[in-house]
C-alpha positions as CSV (number, residue, x, y, z in Angstrom):
1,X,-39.1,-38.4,35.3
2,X,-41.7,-35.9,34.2
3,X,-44.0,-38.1,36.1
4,X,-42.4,-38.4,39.5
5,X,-41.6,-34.3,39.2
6,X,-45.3,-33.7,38.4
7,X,-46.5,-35.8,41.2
8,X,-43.5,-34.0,44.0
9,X,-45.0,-30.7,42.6
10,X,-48.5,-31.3,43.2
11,X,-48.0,-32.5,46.9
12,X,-45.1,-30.8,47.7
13,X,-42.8,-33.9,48.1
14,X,-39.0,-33.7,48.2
15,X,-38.0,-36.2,44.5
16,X,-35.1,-38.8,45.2
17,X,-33.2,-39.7,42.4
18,X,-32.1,-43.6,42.2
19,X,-29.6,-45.6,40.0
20,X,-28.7,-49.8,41.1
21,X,-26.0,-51.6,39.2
22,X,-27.3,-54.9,39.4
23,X,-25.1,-57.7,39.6
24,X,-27.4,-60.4,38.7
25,X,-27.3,-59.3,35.0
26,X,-23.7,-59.3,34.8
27,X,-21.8,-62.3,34.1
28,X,-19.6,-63.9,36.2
29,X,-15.9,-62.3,36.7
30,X,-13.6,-64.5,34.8
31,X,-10.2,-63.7,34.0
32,X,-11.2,-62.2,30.1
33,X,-13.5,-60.4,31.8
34,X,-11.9,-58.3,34.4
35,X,-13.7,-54.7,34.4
36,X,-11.4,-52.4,33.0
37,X,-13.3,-49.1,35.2
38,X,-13.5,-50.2,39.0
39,X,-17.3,-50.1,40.1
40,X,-16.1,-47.1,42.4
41,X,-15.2,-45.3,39.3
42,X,-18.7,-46.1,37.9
43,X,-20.9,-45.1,40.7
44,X,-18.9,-41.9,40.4
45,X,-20.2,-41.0,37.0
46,X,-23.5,-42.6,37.9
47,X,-23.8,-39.9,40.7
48,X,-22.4,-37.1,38.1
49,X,-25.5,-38.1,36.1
50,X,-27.8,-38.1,38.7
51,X,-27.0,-35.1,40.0
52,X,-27.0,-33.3,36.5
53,X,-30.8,-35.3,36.4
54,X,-31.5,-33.2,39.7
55,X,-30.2,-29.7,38.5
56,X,-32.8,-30.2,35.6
57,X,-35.8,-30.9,37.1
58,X,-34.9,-28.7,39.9
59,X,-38.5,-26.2,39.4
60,X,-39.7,-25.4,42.2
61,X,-39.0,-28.8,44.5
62,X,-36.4,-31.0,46.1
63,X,-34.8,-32.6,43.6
64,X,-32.0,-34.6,45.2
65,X,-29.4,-37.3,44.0
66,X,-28.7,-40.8,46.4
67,X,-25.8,-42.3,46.4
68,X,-25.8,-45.1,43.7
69,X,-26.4,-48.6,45.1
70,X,-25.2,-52.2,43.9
71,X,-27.1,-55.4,44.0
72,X,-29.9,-56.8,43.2
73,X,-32.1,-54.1,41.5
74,X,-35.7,-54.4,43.0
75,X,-34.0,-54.9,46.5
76,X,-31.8,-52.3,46.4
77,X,-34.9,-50.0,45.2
78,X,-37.5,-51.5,48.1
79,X,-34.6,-51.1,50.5
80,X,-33.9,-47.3,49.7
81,X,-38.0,-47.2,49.9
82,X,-37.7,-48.4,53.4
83,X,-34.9,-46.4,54.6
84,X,-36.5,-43.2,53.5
85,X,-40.0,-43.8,54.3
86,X,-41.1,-42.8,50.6
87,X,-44.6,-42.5,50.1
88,X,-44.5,-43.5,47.0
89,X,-41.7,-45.2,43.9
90,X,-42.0,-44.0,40.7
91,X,-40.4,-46.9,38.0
92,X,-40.8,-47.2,34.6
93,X,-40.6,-50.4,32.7
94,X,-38.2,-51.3,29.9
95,X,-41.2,-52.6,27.6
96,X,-40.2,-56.5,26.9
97,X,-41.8,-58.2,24.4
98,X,-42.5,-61.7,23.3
99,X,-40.1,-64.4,25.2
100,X,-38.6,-61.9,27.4
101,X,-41.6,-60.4,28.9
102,X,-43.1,-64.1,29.4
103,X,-40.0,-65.3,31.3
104,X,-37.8,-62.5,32.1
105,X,-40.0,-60.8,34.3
106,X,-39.3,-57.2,34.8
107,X,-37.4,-54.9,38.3
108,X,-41.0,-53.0,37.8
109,X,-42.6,-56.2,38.3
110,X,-40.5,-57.4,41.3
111,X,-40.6,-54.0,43.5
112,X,-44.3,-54.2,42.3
113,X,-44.5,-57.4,44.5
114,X,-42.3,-56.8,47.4
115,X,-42.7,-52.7,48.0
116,X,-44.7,-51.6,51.1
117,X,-45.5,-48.3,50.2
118,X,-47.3,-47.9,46.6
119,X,-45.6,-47.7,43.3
120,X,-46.3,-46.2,40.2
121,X,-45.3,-48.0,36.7
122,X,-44.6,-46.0,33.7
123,X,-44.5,-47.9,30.4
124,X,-42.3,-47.1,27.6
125,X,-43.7,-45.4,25.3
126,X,-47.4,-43.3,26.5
127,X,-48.9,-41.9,24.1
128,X,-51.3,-39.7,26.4
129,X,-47.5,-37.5,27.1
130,X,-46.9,-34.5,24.8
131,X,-43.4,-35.2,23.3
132,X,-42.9,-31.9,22.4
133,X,-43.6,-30.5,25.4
134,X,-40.8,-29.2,27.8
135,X,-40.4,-32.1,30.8
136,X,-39.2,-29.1,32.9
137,X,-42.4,-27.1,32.6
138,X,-44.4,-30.1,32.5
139,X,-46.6,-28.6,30.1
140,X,-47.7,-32.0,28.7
141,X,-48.7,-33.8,31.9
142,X,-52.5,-34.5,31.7
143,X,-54.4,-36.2,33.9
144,X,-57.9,-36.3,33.3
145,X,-59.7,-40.0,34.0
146,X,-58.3,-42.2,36.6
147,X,-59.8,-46.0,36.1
148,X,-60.1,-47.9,39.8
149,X,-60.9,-51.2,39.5
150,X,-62.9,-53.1,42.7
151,X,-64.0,-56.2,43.9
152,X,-65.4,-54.4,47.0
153,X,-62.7,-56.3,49.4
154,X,-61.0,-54.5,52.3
155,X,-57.6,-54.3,49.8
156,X,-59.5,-52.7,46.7
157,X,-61.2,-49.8,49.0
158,X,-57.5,-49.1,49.8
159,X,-56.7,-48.9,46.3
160,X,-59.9,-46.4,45.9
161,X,-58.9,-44.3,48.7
162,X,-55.7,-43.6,46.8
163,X,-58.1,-43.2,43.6
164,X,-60.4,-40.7,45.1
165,X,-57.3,-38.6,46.3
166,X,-55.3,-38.4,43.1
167,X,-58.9,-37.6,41.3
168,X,-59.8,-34.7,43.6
169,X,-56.1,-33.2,43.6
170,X,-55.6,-33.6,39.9
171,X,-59.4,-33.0,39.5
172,X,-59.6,-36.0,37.3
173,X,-62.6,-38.2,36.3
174,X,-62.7,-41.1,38.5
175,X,-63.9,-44.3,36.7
176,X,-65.0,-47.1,38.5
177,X,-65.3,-50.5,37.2
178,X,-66.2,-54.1,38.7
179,X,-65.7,-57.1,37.1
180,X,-67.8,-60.3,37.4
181,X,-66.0,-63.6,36.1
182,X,-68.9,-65.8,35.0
183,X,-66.5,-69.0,35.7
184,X,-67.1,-68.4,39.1
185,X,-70.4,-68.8,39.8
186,X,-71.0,-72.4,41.3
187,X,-73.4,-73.9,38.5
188,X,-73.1,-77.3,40.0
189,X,-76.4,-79.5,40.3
190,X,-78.1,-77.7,42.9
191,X,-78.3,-74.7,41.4
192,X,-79.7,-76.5,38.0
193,X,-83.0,-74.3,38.7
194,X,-81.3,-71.0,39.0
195,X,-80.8,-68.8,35.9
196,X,-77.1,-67.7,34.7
197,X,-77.8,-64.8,33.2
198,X,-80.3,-63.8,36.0
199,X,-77.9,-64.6,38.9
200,X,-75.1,-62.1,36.8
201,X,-78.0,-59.6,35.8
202,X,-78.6,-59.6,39.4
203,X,-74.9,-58.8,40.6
204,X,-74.4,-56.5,38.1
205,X,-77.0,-54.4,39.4
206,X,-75.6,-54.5,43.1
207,X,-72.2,-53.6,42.4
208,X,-73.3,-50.7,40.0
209,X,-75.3,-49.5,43.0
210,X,-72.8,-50.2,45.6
211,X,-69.7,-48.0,43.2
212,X,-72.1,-45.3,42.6
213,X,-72.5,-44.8,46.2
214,X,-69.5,-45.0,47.0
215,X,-68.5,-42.5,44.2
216,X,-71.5,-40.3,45.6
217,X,-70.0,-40.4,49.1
218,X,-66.2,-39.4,47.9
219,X,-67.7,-36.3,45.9
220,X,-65.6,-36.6,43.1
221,X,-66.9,-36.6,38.9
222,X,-67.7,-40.7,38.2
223,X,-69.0,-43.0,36.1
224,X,-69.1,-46.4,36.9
225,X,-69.1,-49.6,34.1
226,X,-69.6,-53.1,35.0
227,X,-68.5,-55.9,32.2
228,X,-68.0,-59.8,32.6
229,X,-64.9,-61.5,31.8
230,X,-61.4,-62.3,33.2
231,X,-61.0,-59.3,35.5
232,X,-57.2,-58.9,34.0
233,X,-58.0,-58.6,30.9
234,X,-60.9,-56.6,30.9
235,X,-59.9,-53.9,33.2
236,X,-56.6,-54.0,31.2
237,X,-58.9,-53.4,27.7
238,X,-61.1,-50.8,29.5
239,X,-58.1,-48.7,30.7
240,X,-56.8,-48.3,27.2
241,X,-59.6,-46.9,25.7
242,X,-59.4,-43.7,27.3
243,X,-57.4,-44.0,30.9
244,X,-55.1,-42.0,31.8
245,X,-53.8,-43.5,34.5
246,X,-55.1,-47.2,36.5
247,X,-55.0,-47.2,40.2
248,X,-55.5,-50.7,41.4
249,X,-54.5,-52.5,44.6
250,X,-52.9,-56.1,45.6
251,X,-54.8,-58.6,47.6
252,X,-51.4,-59.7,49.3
253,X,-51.4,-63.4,48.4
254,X,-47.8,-65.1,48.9
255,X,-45.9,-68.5,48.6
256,X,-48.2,-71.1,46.6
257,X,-51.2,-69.2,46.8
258,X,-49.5,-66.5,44.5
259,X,-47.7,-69.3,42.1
260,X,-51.1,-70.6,41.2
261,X,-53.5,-68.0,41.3
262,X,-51.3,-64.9,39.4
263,X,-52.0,-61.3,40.8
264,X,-54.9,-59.3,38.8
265,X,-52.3,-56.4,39.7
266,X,-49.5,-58.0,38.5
267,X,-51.2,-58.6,34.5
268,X,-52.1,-55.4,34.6
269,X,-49.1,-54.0,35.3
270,X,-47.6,-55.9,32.3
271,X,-49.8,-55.2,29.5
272,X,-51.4,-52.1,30.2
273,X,-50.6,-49.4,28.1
274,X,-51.1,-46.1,30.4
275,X,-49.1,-46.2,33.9
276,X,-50.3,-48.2,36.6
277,X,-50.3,-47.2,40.4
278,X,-50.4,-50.5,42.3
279,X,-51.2,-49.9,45.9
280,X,-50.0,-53.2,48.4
281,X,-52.4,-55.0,50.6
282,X,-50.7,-53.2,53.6
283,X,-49.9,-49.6,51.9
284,X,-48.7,-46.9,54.2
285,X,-51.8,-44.8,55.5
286,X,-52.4,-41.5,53.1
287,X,-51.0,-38.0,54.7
């Protein structure tokens, strides 16, 4: 909450509050377990809560309550998405360990892969939020180095459009990093004479260049990093050294392609410990 409210504030953007009862963790209706409260009766109190939610956070925007939905959660929440034309969803994840995290999956997870517009992920527990401070004055919301990941495809400059936006309106550092994945490189027999660690050395160099121009060009406060490894992980490990938030874009890839390959996004969203903005391969254009 003191996340979406900040972000409404800063942009002016009327805040929709959202709560799905979702069926597919229920168990099935047998006759020991007839529900006592009729789901009516429930999405009563859920819109009493929801508007009490509203009437707190009310400072200074639209602060309003939907009617609660029922279904399956991450549809229900792209569907409301849809209807309203939201610019952006705002979902935090329940933090899942161990066996449930590996094979569970996460809602954040699932309206990470099916929203159209972008969505912003909010882990547990962030330790870059003052407790203390009041959510209603947002005194503790700080925002001060935005990490933007990049390959240089046509998807990851939409991801650092949205970057170079949220870094000039929350005049935040914006940190650029590319990641080269040695295991890529084709070191088959024809390129026996070639030189790994010059070939790497060498596109290193280019895509420090090529992010420093385009951090020149955007006029915002940069610094740019390079570092080899599995892109996942690393820009997972260099967000939580100092991020504050990670704005990172999907490259769209469906069906079998997804199964096998994974989505870069996808890990990140998982492990990383600061909130994630994950902007789809199609977002909706920036107003």
């Amino acid at each position: 909450m003191p996340y979406a409210v900040a972000i409404s504030r800063q942009f002016g953007a009327d805040l929709h509050l959202l709560h799905v009862t979702d069926l597919t963790q229920q168990p099935r209706p047998t006759l020991l377990t007839v529900p006592l409260v009729p789901q009516t009766e429930w999405n009563r109190r859920f819109m009493k809560r929801l508007q009490a939610l509203a009437v707190k956070y009310r400072t200074g925007g639209k602060v309003s309550a939907l009617e609660p939905r029922t279904g399956t959660a991450y549809e229900e929440i792209c569907a409301a998405a849809k209807e309203l034309k939201a610019d952006l969803i705002v979902i935090a994840t329940h933090g899942y360990t161990g066996y449930e995290r590996a094979f569970l999956g996460s809602t954040a997870e699932r309206v990470v892969q099916h929203s159209r517009c972008p969505v912003l992920v909010v882990r547990k527990h962030i330790s870059r939020w003052d407790a203390a401070a009041d959510p209603r004055t947002l005194t503790g919301f700080r925002l001060r180095r935005i990490l933007a990941p990049t390959d240089f495809s046509d998807s990851s400059l939409a991801g650092f459009d949205y970057a170079v936006q949220v870094a000039r309106d929350f005049k935040a550092e914006l940190q650029l990093v590319h990641v080269i994945n040695p295991h890529l490189y084709p070191f088959g027999d024809q390129y026996v004479a070639l030189d790994p660690v010059q070939l790497t050395g060498k596109a290193a160099d280019a895509a420090e260049n090529q992010m420093r121009s385009m951090a020149a060009e955007a006029k915002v406060r940069y610094s740019v990093r390079v570092i080899q490894g599995s892109p996942a992980i690393q820009i997972r490990n260099a967000a939580n050294e100092e991020a504050d938030l990670i704005v990172i874009s999907t490259h769209g890839r469906t069906g079998l392609a997804h199964m096998l390959i994974g989505s870069v996004a996808e890990h990140v969203v998982r492990y990383a410990h600061c909130p994630v903005l994950v902007i789809p391969a199609c977002p909706n254009p920036i107003t």
